[in-house]
C-alpha positions in Angstrom: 21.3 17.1 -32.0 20.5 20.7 -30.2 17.1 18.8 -28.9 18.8 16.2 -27.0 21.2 18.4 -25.9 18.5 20.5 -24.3 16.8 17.2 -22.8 20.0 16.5 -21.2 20.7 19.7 -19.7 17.1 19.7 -18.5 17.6 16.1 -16.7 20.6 17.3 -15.4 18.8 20.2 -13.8 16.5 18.3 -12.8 18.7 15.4 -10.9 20.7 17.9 -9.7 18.0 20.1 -7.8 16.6 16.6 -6.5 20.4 16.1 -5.0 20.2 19.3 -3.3 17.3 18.7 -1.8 18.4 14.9 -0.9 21.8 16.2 0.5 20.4 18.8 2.7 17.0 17.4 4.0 15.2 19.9 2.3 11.7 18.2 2.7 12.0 17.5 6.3 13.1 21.4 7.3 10.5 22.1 5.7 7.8 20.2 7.1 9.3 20.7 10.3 8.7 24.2 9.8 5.8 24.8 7.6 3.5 21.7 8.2 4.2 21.0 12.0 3.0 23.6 12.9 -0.3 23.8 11.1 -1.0 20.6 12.1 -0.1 20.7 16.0 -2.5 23.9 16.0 -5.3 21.4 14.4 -5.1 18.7 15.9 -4.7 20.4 19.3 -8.2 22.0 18.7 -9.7 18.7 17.8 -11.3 16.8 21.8 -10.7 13.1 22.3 -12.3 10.7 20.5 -12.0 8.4 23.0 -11.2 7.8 26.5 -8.2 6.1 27.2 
């Protein structure tokens, strides 16, 4: 009974640190933050493949 117990509390955790980061756009600040910028400052770097 203590096992599933534990499960439960662990899937609660779980669901509720994946509702936190749901409710307050977690993934987005942080790729607006984090990954933007690393990949403005490589792609600007990179010439034209093309001519438009």
């Amino acid at each position: 009974m203590k096992k599933i117990l534990k499960i439960f509390a662990v899937l609660f955790a779980l669901l509720s640190g994946l509702f936190a980061v749901y409710y307050f756009n977690l993934d987005m600040k942080l790729m607006r933050s984090v990954v933007l910028p690393f990949m403005d400052k490589y792609f600007d770097k990179q010439q034209p493949q093309r001519i438009i």
